[in-house]
PDBQT receptor file of N, H, CA, C and O in Angstrom, charges set to zero:
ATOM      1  N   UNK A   1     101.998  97.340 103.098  1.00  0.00    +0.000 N 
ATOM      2  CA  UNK A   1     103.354  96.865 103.327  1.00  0.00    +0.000 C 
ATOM      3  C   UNK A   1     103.630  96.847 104.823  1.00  0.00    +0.000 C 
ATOM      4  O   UNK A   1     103.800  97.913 105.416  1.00  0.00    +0.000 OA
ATOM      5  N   UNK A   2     103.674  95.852 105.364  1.00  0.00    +0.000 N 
ATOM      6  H   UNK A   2     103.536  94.986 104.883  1.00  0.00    +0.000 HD
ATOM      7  CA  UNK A   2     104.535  95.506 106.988  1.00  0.00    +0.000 C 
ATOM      8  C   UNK A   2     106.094  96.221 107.091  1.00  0.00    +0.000 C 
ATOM      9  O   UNK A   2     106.906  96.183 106.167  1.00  0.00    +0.000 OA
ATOM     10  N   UNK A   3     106.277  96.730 108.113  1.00  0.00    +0.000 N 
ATOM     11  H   UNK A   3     105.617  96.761 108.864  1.00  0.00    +0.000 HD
ATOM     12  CA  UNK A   3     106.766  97.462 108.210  1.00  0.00    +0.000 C 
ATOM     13  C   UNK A   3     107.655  96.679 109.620  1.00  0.00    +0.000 C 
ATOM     14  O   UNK A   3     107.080  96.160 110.576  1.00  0.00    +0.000 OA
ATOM     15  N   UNK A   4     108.713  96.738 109.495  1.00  0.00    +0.000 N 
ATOM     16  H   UNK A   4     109.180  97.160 108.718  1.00  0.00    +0.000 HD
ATOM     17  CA  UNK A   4     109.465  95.976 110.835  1.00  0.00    +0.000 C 
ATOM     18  C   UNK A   4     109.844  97.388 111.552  1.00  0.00    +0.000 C 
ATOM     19  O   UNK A   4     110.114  98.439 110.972  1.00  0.00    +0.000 OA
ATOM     20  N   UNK A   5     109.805  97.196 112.709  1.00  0.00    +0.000 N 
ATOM     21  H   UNK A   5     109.586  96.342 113.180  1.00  0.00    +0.000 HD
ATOM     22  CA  UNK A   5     109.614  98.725 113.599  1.00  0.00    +0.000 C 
ATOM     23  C   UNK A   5     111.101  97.897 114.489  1.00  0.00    +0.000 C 
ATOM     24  O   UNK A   5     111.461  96.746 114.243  1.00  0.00    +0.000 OA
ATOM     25  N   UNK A   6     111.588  98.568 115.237  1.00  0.00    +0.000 N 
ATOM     26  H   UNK A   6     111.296  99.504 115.437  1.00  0.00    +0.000 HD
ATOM     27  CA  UNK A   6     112.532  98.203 116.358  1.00  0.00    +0.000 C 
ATOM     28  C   UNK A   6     112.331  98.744 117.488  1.00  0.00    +0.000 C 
ATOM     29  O   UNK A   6     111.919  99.897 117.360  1.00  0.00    +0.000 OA
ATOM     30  N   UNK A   7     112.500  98.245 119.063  1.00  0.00    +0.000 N 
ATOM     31  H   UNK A   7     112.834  97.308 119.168  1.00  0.00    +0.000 HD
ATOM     32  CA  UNK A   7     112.445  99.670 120.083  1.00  0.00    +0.000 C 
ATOM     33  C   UNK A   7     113.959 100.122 119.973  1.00  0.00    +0.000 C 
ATOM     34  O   UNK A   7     114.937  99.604 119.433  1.00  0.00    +0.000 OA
ATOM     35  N   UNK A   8     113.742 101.480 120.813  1.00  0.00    +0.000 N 
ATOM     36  H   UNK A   8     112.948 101.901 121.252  1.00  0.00    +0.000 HD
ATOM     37  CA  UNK A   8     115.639 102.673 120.731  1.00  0.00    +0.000 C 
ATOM     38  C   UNK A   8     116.154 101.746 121.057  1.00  0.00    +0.000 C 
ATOM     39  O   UNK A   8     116.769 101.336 120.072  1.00  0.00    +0.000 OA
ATOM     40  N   UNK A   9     116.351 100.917 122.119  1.00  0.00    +0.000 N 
ATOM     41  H   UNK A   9     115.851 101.250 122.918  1.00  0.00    +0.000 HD
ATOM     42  CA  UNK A   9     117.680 100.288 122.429  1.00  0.00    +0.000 C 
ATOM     43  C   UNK A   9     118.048  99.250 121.287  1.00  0.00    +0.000 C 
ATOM     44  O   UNK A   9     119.217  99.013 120.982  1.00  0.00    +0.000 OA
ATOM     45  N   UNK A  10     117.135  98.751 120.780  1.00  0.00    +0.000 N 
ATOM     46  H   UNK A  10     116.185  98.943 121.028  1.00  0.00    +0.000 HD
ATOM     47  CA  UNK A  10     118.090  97.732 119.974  1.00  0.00    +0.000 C 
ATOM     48  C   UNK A  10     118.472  98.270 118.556  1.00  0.00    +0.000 C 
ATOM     49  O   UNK A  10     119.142  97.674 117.713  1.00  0.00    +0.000 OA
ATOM     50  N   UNK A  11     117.676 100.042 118.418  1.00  0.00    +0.000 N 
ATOM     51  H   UNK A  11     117.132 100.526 119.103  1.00  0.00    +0.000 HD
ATOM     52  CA  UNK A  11     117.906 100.613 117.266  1.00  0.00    +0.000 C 
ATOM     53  C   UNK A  11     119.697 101.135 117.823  1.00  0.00    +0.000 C 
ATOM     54  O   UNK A  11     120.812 100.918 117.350  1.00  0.00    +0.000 OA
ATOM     55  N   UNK A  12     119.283 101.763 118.826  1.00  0.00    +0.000 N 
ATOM     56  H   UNK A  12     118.377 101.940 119.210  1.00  0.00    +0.000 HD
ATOM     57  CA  UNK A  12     120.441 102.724 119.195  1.00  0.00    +0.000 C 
ATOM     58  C   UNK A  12     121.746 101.367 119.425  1.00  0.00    +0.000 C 
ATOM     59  O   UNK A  12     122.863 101.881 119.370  1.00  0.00    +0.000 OA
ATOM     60  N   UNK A  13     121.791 100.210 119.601  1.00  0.00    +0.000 N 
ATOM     61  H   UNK A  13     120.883  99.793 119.647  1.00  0.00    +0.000 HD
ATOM     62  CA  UNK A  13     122.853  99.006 119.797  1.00  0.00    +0.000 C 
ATOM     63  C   UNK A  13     123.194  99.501 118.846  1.00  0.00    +0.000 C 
ATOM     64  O   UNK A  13     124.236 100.153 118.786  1.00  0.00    +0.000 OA
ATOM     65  N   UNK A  14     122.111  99.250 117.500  1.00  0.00    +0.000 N 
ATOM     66  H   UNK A  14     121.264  98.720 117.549  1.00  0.00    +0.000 HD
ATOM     67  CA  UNK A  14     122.960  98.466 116.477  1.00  0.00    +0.000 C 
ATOM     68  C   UNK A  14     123.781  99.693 115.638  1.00  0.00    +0.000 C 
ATOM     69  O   UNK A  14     124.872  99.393 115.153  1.00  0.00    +0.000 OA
ATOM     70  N   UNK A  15     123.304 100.965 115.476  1.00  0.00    +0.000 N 
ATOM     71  H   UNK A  15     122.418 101.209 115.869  1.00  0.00    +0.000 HD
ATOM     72  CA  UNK A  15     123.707 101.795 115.600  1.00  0.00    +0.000 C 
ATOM     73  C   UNK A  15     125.186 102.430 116.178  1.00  0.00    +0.000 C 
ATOM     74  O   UNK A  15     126.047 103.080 115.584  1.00  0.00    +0.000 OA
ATOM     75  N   UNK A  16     125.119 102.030 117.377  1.00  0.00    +0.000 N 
ATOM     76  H   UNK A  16     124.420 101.502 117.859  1.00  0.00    +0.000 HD
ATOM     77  CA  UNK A  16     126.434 102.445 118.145  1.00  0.00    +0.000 C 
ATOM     78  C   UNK A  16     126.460 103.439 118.661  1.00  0.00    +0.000 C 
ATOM     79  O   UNK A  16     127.502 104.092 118.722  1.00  0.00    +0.000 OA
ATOM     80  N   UNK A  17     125.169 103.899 119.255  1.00  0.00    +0.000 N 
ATOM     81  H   UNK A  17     124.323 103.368 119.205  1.00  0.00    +0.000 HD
ATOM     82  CA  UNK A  17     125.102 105.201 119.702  1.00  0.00    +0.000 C 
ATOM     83  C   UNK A  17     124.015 104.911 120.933  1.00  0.00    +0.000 C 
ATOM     84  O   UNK A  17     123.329 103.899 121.078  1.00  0.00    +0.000 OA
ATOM     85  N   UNK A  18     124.059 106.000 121.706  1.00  0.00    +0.000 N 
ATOM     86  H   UNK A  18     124.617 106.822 121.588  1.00  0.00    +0.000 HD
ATOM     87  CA  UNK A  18     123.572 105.783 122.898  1.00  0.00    +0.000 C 
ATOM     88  C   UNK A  18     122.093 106.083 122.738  1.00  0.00    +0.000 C 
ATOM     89  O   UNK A  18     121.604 106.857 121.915  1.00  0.00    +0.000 OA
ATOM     90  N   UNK A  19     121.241 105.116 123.949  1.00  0.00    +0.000 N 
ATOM     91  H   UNK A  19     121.639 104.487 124.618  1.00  0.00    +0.000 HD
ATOM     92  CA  UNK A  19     119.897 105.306 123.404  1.00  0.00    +0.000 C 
ATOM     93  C   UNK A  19     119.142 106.851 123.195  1.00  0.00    +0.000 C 
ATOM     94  O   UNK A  19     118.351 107.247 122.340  1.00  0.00    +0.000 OA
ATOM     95  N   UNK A  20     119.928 107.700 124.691  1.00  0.00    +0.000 N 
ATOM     96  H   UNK A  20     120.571 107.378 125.386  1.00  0.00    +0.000 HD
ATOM     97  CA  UNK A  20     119.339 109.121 124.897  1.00  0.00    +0.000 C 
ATOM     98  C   UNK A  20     120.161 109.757 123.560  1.00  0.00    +0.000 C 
ATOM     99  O   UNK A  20     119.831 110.913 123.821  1.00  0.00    +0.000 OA
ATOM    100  N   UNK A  21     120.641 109.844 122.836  1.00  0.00    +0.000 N 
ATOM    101  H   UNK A  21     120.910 108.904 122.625  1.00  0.00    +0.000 HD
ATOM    102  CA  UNK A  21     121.097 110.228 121.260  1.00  0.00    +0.000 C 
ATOM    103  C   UNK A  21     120.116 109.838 120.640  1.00  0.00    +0.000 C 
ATOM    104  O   UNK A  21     119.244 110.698 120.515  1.00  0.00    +0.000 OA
ATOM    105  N   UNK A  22     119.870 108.698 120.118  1.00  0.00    +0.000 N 
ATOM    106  H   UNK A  22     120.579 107.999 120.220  1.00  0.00    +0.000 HD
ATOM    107  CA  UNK A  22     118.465 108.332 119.623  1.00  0.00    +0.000 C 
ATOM    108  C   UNK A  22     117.290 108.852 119.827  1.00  0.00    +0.000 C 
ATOM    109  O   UNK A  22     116.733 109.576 119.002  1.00  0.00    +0.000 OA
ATOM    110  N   UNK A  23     116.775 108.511 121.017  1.00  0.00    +0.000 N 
ATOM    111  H   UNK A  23     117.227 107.923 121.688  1.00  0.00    +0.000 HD
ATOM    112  CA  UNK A  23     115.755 109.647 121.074  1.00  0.00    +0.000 C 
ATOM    113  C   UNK A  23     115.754 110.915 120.742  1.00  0.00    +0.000 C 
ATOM    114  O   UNK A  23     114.971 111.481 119.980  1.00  0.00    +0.000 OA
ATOM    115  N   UNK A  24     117.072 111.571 121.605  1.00  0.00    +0.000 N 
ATOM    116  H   UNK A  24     117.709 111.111 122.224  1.00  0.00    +0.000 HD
ATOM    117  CA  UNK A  24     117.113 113.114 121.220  1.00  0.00    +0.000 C 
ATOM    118  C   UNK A  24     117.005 113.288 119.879  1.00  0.00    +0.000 C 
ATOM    119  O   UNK A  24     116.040 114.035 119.716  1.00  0.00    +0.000 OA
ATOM    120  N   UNK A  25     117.621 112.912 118.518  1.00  0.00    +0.000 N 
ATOM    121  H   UNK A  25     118.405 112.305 118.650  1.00  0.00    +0.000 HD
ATOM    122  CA  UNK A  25     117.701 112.880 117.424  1.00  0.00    +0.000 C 
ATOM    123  C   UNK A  25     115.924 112.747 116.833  1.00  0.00    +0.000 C 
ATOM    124  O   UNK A  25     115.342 113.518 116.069  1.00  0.00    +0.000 OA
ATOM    125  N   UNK A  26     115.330 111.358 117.577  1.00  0.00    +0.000 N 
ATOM    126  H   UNK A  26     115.802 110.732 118.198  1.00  0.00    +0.000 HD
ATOM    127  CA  UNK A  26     113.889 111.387 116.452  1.00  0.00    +0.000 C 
ATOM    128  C   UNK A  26     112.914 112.061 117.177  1.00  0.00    +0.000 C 
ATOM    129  O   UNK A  26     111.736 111.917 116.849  1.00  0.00    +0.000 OA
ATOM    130  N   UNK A  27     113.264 112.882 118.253  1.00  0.00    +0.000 N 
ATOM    131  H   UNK A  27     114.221 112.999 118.519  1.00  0.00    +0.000 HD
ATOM    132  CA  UNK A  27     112.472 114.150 118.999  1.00  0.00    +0.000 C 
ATOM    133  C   UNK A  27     112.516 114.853 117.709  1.00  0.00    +0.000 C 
ATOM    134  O   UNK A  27     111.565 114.889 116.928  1.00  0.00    +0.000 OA
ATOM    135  N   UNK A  28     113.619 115.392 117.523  1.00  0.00    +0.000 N 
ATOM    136  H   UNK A  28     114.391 115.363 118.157  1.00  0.00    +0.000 HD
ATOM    137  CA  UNK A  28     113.756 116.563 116.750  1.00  0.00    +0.000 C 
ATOM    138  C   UNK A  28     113.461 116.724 115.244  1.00  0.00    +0.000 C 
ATOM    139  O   UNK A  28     113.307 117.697 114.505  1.00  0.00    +0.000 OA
ATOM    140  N   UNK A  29     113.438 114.964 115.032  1.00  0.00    +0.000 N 
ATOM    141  H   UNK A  29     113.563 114.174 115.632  1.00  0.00    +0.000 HD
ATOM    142  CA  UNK A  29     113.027 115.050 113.498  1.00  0.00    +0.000 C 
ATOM    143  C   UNK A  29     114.147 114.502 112.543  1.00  0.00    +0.000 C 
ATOM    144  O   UNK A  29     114.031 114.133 111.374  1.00  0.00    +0.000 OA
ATOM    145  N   UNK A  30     115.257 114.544 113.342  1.00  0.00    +0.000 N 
ATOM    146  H   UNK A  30     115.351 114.844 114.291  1.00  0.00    +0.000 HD
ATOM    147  CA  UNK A  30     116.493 113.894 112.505  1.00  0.00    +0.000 C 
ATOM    148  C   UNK A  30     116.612 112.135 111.561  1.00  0.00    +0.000 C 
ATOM    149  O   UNK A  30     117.023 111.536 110.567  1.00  0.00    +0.000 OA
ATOM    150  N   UNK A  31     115.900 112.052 112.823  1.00  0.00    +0.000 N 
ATOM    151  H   UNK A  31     115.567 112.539 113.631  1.00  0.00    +0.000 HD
ATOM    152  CA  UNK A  31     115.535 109.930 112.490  1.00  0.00    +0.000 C 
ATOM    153  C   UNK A  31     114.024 109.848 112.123  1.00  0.00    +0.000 C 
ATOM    154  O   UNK A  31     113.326 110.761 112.565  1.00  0.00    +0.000 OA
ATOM    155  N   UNK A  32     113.714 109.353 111.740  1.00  0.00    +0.000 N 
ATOM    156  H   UNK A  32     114.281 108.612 111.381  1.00  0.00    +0.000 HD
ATOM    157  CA  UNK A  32     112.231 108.575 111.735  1.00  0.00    +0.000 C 
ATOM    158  C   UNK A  32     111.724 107.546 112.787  1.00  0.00    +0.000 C 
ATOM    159  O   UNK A  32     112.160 106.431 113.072  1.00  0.00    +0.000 OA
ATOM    160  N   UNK A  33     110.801 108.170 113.218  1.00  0.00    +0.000 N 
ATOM    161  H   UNK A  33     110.447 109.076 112.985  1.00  0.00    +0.000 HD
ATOM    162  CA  UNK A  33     110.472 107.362 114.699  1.00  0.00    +0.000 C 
ATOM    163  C   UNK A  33     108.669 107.106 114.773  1.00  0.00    +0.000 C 
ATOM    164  O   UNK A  33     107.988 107.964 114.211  1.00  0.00    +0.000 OA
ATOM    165  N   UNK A  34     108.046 106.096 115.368  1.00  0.00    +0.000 N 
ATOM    166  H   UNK A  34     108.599 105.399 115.824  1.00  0.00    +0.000 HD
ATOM    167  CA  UNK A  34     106.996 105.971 115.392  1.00  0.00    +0.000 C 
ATOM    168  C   UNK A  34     106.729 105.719 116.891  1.00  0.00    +0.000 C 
ATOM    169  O   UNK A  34     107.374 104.966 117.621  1.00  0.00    +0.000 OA
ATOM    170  N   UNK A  35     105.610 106.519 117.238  1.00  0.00    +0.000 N 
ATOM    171  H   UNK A  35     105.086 107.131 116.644  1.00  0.00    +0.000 HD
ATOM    172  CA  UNK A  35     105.004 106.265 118.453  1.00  0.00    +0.000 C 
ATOM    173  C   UNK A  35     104.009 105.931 118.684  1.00  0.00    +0.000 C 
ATOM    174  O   UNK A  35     102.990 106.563 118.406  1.00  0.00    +0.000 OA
ATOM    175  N   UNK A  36     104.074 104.314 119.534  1.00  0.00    +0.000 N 
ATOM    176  H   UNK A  36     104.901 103.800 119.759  1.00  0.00    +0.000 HD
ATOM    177  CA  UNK A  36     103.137 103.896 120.020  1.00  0.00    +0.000 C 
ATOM    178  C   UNK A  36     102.593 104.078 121.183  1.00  0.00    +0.000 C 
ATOM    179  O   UNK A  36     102.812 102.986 121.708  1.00  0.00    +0.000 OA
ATOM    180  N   UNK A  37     101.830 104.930 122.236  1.00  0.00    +0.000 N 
ATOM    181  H   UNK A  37     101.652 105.817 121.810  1.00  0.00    +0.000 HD
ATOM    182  CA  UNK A  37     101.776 104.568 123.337  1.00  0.00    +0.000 C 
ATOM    183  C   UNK A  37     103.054 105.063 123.884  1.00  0.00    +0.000 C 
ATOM    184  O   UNK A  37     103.577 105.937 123.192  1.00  0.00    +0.000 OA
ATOM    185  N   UNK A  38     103.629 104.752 124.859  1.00  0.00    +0.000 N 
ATOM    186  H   UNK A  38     103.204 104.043 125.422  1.00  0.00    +0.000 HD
ATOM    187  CA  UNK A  38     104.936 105.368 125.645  1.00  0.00    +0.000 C 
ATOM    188  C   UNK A  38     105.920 104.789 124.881  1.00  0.00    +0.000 C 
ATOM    189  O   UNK A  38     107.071 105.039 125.239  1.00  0.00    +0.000 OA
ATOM    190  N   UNK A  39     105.764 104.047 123.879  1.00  0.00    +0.000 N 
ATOM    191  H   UNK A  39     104.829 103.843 123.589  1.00  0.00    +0.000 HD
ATOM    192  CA  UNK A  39     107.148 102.823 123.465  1.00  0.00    +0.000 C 
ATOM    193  C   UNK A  39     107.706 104.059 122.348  1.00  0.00    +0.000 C 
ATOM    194  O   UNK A  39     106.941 104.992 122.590  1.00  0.00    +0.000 OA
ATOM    195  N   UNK A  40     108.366 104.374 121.590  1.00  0.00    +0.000 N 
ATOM    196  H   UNK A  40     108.988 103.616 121.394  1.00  0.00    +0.000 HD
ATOM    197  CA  UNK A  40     109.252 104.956 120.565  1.00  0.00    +0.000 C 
ATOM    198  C   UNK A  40     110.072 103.439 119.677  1.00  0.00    +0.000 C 
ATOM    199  O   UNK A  40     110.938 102.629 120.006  1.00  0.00    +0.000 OA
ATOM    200  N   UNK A  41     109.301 103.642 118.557  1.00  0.00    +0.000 N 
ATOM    201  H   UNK A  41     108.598 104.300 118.290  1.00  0.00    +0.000 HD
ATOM    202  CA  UNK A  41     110.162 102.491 117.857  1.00  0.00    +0.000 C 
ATOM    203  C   UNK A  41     110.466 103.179 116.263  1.00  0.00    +0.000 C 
ATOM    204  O   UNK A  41     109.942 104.093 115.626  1.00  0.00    +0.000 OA
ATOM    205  N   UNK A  42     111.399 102.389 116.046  1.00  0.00    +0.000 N 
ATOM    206  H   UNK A  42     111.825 101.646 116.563  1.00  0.00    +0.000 HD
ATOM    207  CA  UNK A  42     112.558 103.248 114.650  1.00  0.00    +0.000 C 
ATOM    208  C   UNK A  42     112.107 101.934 113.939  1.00  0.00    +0.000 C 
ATOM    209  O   UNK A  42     112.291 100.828 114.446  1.00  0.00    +0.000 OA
ATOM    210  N   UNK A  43     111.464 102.141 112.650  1.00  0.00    +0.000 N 
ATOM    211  H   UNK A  43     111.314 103.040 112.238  1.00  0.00    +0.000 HD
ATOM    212  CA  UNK A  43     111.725 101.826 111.322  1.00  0.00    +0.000 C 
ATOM    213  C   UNK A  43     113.122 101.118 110.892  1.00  0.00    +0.000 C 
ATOM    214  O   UNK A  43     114.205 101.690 111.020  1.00  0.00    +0.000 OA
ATOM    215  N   UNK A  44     112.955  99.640 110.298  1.00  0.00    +0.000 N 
ATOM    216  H   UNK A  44     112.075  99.176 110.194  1.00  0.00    +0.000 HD
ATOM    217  CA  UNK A  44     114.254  98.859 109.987  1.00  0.00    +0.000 C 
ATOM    218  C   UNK A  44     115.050  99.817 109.099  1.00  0.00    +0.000 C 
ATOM    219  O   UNK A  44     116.270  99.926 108.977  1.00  0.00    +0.000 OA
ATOM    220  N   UNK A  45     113.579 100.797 108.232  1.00  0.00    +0.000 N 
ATOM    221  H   UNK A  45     112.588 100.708 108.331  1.00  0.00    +0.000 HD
ATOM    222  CA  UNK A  45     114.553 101.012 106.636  1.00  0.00    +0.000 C 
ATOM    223  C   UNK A  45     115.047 102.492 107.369  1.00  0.00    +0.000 C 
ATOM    224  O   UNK A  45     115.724 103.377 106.846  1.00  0.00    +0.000 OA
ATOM    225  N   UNK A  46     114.648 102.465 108.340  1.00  0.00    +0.000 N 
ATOM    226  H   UNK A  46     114.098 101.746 108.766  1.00  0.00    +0.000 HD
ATOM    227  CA  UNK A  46     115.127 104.335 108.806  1.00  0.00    +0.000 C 
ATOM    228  C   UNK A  46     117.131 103.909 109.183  1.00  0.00    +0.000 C 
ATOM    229  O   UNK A  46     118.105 104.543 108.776  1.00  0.00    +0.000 OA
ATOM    230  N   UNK A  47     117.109 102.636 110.078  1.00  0.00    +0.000 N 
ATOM    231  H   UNK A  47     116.318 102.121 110.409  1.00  0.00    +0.000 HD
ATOM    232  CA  UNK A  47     117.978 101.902 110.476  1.00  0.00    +0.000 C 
ATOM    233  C   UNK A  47     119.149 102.180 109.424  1.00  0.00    +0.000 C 
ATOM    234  O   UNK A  47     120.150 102.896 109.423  1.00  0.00    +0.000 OA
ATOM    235  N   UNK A  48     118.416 101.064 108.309  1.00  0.00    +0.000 N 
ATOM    236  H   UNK A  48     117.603 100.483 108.310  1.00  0.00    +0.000 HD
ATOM    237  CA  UNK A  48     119.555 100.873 107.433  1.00  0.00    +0.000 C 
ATOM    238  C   UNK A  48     120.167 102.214 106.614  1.00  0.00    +0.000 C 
ATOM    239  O   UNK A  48     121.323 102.367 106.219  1.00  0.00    +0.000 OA
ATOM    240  N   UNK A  49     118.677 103.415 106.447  1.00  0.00    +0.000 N 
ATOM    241  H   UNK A  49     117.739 103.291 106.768  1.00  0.00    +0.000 HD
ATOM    242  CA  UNK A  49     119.241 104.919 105.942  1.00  0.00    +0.000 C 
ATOM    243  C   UNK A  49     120.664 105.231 106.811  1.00  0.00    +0.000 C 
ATOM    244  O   UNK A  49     121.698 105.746 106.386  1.00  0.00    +0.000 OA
ATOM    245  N   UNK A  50     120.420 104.842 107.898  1.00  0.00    +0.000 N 
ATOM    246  H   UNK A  50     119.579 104.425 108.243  1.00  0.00    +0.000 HD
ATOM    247  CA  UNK A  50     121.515 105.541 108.728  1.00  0.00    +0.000 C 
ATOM    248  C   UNK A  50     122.612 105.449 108.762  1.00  0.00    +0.000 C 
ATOM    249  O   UNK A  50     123.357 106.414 108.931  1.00  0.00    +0.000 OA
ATOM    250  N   UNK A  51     123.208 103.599 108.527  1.00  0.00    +0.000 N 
ATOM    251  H   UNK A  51     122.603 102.815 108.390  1.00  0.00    +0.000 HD
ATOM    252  CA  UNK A  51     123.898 102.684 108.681  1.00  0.00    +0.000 C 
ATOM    253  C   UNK A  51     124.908 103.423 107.332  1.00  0.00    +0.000 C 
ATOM    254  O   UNK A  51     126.094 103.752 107.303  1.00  0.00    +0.000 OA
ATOM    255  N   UNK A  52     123.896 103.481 106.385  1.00  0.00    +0.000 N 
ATOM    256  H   UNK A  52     122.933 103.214 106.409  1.00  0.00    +0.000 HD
ATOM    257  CA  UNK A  52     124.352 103.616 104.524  1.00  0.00    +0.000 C 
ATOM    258  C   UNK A  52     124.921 105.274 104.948  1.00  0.00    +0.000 C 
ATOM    259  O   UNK A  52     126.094 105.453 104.620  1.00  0.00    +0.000 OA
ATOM    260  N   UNK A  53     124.517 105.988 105.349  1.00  0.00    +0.000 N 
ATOM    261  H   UNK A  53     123.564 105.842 105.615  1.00  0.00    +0.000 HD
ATOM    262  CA  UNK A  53     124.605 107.380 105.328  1.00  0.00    +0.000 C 
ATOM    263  C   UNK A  53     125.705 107.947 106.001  1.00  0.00    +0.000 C 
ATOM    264  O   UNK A  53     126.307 109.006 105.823  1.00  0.00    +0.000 OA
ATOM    265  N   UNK A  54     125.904 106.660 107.140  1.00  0.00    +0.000 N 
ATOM    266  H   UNK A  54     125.415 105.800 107.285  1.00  0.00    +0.000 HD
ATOM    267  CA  UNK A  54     127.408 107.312 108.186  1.00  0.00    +0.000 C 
ATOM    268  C   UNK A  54     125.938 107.671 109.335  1.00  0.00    +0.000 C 
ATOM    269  O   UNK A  54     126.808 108.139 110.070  1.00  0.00    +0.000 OA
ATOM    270  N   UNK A  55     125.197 107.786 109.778  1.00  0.00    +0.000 N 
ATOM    271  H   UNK A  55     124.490 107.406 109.181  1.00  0.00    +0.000 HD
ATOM    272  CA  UNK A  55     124.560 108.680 110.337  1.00  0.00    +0.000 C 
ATOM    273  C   UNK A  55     124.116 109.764 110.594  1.00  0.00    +0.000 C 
ATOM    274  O   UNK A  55     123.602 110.242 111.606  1.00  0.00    +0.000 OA
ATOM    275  N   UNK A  56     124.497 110.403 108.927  1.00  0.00    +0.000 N 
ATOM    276  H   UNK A  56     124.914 110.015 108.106  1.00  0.00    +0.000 HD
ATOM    277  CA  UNK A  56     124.306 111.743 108.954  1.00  0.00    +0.000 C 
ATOM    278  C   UNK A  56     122.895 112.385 108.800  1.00  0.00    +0.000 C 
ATOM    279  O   UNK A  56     122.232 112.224 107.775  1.00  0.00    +0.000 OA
ATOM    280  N   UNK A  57     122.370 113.288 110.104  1.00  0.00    +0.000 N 
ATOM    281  H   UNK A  57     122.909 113.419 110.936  1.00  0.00    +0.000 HD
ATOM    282  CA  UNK A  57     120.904 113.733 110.213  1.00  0.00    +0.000 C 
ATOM    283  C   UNK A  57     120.254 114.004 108.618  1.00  0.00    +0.000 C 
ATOM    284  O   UNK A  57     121.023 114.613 107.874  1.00  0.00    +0.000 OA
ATOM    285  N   UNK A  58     119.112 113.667 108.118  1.00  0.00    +0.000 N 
ATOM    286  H   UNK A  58     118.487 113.172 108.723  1.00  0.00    +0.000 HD
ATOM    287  CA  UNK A  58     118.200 113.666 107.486  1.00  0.00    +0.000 C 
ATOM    288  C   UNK A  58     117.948 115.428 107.452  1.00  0.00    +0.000 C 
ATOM    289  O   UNK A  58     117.518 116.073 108.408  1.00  0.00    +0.000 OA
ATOM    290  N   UNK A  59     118.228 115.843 106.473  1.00  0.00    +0.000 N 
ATOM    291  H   UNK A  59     118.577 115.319 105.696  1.00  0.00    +0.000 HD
ATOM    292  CA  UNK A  59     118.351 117.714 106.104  1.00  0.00    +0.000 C 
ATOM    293  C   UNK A  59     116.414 117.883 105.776  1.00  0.00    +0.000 C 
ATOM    294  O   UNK A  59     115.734 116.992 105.268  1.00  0.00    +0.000 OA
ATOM    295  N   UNK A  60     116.092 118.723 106.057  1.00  0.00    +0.000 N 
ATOM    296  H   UNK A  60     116.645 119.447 106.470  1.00  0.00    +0.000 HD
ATOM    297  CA  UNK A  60     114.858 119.475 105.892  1.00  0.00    +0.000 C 
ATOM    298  C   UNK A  60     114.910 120.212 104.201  1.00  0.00    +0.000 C 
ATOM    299  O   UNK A  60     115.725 121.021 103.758  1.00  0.00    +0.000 OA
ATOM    300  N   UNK A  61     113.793 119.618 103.561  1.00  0.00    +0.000 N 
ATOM    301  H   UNK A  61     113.131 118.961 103.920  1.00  0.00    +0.000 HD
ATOM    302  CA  UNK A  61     113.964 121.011 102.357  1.00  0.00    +0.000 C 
ATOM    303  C   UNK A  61     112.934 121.759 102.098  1.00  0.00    +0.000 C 
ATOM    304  O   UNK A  61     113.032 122.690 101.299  1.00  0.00    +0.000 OA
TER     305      UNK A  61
C-alpha cells in the first residue's frame, strides 16, 4: 500500500499549528512521523487522525 507522506510544514499548515509543535510532538511519539534522511514527513492518515481527533496526542497503552 502507497502511502502519501507530507513534509512538517505543509503537515503543520494544514493542521494549524506551528511547524516546531509538530516536530516537538512526533519527537516524542505523539504524531506519527517518518524519517527520511534529514527530511521528517507525517503520514496523510496520521493527518487526518488528528484533524478527526481535535488533535488530541495519541495515549501509550
Amino acid at each position: 500500500m502507497n502511502q502519501i507522506l507530507h513534509p512538517v510544514k505543509d503537515a503543520a499548515s494544514r493542521l494549524g499549528i506551528s511547524v516546531w509543535t509538530l516536530r516537538r510532538k512526533a519527537y516524542q511519539g505523539d504524531i506519527d512521523s517518518i524519517k527520511i534522511g534529514v527530511k521528517l514527513l507525517i503520514p496523510e492518515d496520521e493527518i487526518e487522525r488528528l484533524i478527526r481527533e481535535g488533535m488530541r496526542p495519541r495515549r501509550s497503552t
